[in-house]
DOVO-472328 format. One record per atom (N, C-alpha, C, O): x, y negated, z. Coordinates in steps of 0.001 Angstrom, whole numbers, plus 500000, padded with zeros to 6 digits. Each point is the difference from the previous one (the first is absolute). Layout:
<sites>
XYZ/...
</sites>
This chain:
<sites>
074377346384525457/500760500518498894/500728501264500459/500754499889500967/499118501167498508/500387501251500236/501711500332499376/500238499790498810/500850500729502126/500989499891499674/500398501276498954/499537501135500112/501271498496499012/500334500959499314/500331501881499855/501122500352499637/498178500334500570/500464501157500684/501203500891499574/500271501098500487/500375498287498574/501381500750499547/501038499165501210/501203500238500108/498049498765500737/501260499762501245/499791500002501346/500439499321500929/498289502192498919/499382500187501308/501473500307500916/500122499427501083/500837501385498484/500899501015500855/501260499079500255/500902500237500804/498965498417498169/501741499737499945/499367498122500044/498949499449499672/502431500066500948/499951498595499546/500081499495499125/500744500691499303/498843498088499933/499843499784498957/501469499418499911/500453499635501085/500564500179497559/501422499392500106/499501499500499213/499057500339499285/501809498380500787/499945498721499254/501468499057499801/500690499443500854/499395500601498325/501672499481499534/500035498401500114/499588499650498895/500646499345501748/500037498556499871/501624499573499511/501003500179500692/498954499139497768/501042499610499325/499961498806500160/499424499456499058/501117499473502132/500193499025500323/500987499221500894/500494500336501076/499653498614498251/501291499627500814/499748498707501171/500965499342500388/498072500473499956/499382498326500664/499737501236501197/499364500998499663/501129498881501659/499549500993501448/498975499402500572/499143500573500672/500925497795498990/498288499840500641/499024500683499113/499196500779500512/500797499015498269/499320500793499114/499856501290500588/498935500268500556/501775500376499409/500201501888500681/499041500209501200/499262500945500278/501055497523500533/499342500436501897/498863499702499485/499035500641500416/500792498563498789/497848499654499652/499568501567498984/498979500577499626/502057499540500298/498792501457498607/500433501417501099/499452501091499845/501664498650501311/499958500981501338/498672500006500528/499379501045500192/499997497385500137/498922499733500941/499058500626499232/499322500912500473/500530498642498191/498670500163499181/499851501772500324/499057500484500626/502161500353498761/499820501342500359/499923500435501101/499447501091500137/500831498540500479/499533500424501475/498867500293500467/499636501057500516/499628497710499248/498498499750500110/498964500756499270/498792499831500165/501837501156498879/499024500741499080/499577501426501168/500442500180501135/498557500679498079/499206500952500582/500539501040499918/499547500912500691/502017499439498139/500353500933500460/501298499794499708/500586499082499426/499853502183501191/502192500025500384/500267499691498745/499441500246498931/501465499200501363/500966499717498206/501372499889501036/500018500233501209/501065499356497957/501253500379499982/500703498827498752/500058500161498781/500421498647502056/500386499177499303/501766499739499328/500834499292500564/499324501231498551/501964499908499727/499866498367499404/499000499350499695/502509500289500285/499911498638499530/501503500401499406/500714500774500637/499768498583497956/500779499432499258/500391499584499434/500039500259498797/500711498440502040/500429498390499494/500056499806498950/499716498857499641/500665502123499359/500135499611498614/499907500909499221/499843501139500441/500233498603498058/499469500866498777/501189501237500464/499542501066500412/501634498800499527/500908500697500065/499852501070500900/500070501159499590/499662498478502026/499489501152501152/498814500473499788/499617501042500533/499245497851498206/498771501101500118/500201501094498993/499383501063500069/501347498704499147/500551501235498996/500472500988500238/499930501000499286/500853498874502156/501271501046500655/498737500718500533/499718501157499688/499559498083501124/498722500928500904/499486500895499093/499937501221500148/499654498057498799/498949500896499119/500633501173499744/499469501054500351/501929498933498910/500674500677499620/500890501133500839/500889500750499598/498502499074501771/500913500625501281/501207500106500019/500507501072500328/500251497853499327/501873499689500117/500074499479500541/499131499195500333/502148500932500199/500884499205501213/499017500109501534/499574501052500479/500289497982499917/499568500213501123/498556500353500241/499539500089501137/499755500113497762/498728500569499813/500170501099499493/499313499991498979/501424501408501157/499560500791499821/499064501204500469/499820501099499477/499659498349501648/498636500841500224/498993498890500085/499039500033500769/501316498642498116/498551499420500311/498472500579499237/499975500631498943/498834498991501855/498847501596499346/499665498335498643/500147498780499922/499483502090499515/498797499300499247/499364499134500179/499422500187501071/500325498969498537/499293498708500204/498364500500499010/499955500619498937/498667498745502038/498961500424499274/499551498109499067/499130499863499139/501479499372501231/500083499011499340/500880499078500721/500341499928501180/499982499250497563/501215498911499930/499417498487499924/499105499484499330/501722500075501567/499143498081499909/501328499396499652/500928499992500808/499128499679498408/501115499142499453/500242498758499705/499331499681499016/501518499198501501/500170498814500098/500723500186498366/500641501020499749/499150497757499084/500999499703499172/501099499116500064/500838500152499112/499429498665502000/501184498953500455/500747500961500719/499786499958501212/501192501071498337/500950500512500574/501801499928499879/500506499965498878/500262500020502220/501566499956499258/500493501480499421/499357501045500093/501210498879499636/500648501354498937/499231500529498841/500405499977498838/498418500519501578/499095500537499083/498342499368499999/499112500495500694/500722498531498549/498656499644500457/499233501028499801/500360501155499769/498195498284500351/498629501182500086/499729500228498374/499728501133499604/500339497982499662/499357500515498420/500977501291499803/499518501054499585/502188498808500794/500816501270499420/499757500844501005/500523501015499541/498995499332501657/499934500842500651/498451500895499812/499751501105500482/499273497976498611/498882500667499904/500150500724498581/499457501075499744/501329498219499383/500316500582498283/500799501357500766/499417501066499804/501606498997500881/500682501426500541/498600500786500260/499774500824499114/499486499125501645/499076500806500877/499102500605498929/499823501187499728/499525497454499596/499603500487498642/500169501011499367/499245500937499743/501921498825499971/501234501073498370/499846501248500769/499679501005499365/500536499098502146/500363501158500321/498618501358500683/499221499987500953/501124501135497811/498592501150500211/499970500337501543/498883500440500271/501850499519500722/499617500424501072/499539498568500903/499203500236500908/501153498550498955/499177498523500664/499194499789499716/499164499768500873/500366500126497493/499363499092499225/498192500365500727/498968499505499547/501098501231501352/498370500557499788/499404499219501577/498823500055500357/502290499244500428/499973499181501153/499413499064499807/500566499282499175/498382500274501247/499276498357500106/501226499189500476/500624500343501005/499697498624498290/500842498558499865/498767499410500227/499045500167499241/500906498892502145/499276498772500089/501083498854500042/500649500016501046/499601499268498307/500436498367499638/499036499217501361/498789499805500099/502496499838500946/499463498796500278/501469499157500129/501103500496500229/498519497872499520/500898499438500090/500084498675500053/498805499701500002/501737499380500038/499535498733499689/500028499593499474/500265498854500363/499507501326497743/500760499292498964/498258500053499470/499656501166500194/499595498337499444/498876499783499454/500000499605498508/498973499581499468/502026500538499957/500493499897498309/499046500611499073/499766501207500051/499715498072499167/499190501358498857/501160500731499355/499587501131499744/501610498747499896/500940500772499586/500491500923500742/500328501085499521/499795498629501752/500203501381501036/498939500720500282/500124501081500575/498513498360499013/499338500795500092/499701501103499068/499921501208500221/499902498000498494/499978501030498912/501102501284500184/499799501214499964/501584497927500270/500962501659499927/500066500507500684/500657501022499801/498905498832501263/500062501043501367/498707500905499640/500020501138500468/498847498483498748/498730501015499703/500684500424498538/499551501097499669/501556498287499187/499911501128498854/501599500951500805/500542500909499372/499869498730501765/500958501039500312/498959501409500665/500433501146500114/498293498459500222/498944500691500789/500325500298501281/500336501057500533/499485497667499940/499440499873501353/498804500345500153/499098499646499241/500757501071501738/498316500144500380/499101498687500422/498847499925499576/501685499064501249/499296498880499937/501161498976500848/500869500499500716/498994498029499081/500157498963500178/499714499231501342/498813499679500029/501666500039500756/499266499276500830/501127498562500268/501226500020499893/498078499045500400/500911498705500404/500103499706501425/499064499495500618/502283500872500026/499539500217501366/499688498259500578/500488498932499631/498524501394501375/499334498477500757/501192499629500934/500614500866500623/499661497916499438/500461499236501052/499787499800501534/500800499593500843/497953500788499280/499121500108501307/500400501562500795/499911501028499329/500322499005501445/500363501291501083/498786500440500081/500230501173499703/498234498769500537/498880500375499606/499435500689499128/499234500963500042/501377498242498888/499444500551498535/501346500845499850/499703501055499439/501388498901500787/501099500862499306/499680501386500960/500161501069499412/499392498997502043/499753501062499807/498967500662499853/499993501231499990/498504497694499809/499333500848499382/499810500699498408/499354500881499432/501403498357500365/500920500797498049/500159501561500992/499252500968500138/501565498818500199/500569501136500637/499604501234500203/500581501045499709/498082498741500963/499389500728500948/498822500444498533/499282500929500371/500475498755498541/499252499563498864/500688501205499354/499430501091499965/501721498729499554/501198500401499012/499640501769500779/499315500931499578/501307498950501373/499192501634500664/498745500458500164/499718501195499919/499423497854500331/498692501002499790/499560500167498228/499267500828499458/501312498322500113/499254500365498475/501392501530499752/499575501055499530/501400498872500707/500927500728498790/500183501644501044/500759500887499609/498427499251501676/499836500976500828/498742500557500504/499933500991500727/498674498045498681/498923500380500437/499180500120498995/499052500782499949/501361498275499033/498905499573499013/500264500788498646/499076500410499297/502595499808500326/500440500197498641/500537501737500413/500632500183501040/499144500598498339/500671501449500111/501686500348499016/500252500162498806/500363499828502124/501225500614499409/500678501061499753/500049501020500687/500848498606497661/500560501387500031/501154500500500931/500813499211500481/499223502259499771/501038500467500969/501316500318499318/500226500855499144/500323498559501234/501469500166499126/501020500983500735/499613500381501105/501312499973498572/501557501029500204/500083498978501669/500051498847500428/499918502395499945/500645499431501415/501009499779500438/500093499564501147/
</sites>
């Protein structure tokens, strides 16, 4: 599978909105293991992934994220209101939101796809399979799918 060439020069960034750190060190491992550089940020909650996006407070030189993996079981701000923000807003909204999480609900599923999420995933229980999600989640959304380049 041939890697994307809009990230021949730069690492790929990737925003992880999650609050579980074993969770974090398995989707660390999974990225790690991929074929090319990426650049992993993590924040605990809806609230810090908003500040990042938004470069306030202590993110103000954070770069761009080329996609977002977002947990919805969060404290302060869960994931459905942090993806409706990203949504609404003309300079986020054009970021791949991948949903993973552990809530397997047909109701969370439906609103997390009419808030438009790009896709769904139910993360696995197995350290195996969670990071081969992982390692999956990057080659399709960096090798397979072409993205738009947004405001840097």
């Amino acid at each position: 599978m041939e890697i994307n060439k809009a990230f021949d020069d730069r690492p790929v960034i990737i925003l992880m909105v999650e609050d579980n750190p074993t969770d974090v060190l398995i989707a660390r491992e999974g990225f790690s293991g991929a074929r090319m550089k990426n650049t992993l940020h993590v924040a605990d909650d809806g609230i810090e992934a908003i500040e990042f996006l938004n470069q306030r407070g202590k993110y103000l030189s954070a770069p761009r994220p080329d996609l977002i993996v977002l947990d919805l079981n969060m404290p302060r701000k869960n994931g459905q209101e942090v993806l409706a923000e990203i949504k609404a807003d003309d300079n986020l909204k054009h970021i791949p939101v991948v949903i993973l999480t552990t809530s397997k609900s047909s109701d969370d599923i439906s609103k997390a796809y009419g808030l438009h999420a790009n896709c769904y995933i139910s993360k696995p229980v197995d350290f195996d399979e969670f990071t081969a999600v992982v390692q999956t989640i990057q080659d399709f959304w960096f090798s397979v799918v072409t993205l738009p380049h947004g405001p840097k």
